[in-house]
N, CA and C of each residue as an Amber inpcrd file, in Angstrom:
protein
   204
   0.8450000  -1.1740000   0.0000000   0.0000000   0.0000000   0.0000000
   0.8940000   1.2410000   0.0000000   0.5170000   2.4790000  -0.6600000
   1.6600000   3.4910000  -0.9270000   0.8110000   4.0540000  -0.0240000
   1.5540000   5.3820000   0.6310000   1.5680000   6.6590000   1.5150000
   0.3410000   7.1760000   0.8500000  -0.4660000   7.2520000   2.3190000
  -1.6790000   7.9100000   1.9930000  -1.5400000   9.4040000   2.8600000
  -2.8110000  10.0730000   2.6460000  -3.1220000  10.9010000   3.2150000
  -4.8670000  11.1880000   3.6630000  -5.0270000  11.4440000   5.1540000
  -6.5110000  11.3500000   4.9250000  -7.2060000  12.6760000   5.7720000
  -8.2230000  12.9750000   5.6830000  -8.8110000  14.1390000   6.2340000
  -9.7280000  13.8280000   6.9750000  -9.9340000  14.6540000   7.8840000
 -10.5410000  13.9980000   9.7500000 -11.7820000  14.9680000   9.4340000
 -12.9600000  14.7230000   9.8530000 -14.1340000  15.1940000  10.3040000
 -14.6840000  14.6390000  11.2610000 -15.4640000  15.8140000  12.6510000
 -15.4530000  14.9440000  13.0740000 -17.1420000  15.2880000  13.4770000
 -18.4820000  14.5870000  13.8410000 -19.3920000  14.8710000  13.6270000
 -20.3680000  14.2640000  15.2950000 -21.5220000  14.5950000  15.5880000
 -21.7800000  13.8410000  15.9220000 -23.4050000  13.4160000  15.4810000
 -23.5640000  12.1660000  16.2230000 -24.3080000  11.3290000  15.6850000
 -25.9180000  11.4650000  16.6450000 -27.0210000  11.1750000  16.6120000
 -28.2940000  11.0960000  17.5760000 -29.2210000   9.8660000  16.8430000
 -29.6080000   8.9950000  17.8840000 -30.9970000   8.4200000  17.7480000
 -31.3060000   8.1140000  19.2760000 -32.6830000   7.8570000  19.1520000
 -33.6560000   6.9170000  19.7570000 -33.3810000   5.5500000  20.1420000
 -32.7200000   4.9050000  19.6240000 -32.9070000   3.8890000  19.1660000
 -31.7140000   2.8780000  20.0940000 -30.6500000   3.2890000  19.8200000
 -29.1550000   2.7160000  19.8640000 -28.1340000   3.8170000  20.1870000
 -26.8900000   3.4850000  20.4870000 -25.2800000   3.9990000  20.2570000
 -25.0020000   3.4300000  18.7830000 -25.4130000   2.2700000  18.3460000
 -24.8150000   1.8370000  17.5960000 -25.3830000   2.3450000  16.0590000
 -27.0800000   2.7710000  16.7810000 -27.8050000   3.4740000  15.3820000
 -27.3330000   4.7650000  15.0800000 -27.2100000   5.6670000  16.4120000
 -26.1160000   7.1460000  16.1230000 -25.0890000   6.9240000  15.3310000
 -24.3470000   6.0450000  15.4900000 -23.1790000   5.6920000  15.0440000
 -23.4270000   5.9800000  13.4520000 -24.3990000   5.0120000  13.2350000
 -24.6000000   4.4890000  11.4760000 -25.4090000   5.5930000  10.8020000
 -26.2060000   6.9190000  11.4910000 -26.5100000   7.7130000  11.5430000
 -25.1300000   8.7910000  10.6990000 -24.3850000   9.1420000  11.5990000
 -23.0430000   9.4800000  11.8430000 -22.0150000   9.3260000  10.6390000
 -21.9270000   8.1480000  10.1490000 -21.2780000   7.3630000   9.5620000
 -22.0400000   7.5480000   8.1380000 -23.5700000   7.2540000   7.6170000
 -23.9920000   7.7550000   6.8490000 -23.7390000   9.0790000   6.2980000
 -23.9290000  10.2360000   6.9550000 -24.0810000  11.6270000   6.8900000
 -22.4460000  11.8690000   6.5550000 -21.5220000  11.2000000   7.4130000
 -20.1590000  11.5100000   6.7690000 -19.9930000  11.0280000   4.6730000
 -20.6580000   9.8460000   4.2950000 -20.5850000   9.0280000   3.6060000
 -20.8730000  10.2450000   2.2170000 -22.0500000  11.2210000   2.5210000
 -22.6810000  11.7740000   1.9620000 -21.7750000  13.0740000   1.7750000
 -21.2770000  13.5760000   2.2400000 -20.3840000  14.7360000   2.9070000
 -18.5190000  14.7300000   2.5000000 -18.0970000  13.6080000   2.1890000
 -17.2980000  13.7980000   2.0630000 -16.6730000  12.4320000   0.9860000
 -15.5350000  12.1280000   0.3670000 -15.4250000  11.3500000  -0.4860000
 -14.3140000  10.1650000   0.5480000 -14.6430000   9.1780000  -0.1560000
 -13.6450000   8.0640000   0.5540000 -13.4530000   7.5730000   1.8710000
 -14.8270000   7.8460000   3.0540000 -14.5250000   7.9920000   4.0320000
 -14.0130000   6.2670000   4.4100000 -12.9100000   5.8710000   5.7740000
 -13.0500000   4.8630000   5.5130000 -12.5250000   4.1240000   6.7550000
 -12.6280000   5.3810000   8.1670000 -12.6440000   4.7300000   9.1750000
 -13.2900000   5.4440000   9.9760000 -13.9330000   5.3830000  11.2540000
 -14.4550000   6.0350000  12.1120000 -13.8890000   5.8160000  13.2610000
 -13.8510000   6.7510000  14.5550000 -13.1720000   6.7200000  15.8150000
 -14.3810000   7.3870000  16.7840000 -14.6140000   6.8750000  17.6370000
 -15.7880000   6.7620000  18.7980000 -15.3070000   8.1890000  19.5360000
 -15.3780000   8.8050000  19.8610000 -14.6250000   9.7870000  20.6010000
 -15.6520000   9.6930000  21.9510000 -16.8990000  10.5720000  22.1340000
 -17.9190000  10.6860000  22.9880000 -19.1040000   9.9600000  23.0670000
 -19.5580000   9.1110000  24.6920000 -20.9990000   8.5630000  23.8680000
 -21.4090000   9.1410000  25.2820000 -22.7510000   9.7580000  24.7280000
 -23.5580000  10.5550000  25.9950000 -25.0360000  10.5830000  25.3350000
 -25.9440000  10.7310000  26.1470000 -27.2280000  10.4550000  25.9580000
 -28.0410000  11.6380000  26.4540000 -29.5030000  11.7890000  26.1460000
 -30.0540000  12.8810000  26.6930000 -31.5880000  11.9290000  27.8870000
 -31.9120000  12.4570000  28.6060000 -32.6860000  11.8970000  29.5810000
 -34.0530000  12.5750000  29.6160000 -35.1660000  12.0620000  29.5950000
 -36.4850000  12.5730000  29.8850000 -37.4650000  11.9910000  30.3940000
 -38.2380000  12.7460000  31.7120000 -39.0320000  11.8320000  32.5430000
 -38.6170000  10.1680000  32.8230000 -36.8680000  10.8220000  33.5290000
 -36.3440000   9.7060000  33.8890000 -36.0390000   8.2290000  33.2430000
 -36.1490000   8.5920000  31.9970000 -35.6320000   7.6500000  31.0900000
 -34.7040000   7.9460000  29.6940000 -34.2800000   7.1750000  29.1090000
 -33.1640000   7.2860000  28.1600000 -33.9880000   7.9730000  27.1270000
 -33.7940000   9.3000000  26.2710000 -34.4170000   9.1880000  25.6930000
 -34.1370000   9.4050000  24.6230000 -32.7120000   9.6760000  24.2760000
 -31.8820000   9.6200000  23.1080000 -30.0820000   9.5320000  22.7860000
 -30.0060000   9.0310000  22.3530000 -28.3910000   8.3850000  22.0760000
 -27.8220000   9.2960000  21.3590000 -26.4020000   9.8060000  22.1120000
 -25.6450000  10.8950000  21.0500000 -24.2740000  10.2720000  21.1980000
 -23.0690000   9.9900000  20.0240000 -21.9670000   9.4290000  19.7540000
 -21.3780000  10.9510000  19.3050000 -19.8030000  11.1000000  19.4820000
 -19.1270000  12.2180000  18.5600000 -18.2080000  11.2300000  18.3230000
 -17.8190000  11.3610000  16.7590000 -16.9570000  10.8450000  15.7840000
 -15.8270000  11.1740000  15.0010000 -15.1420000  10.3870000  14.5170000
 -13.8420000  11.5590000  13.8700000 -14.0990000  10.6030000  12.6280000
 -14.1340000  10.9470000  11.4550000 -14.3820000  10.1330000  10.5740000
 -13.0930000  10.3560000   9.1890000 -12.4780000   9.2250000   9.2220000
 -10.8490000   9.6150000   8.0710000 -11.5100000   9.1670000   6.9810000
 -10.9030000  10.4570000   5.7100000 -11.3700000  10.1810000   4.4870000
 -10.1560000   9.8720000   3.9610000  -9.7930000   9.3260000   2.9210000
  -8.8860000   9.0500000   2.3930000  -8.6630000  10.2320000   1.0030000
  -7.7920000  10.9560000   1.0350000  -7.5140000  11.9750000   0.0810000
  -6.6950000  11.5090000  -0.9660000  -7.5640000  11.5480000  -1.9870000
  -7.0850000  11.7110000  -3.3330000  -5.7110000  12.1640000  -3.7860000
């Protein structure tokens, strides 16, 4: 493999649902946004709370694109 170079964004992610659906959330929206993306790095996982229950999943991400 020759010397790459890649470019960091870093975003974060929300659902309902999962960490793992923020994630793919996250990971989508990078997909769309930028060319070649082709690793992701977990940085933050924190959630928001209402009437004492979970009520939404937030991930922050660093997402490497691979530059042309």
């Amino acid at each position: 493999m020759a010397d790459a170079t890649f470019q960091k964004i870093q975003l974060v992610g929300t659902s309902t649902k999962s960490l793992s659906d923020a994630i793919s959330v996250a990971v989508a929206k990078a997909a769309g946004i930028t060319k070649n993306p082709t690793w992701f790095e977990v940085i933050e996982q924190r959630g928001a709370i209402s009437d004492g229950k979970v009520h939404q999943f937030q991930v922050t991400i660093v997402v490497g694109a691979r530059m042309e």
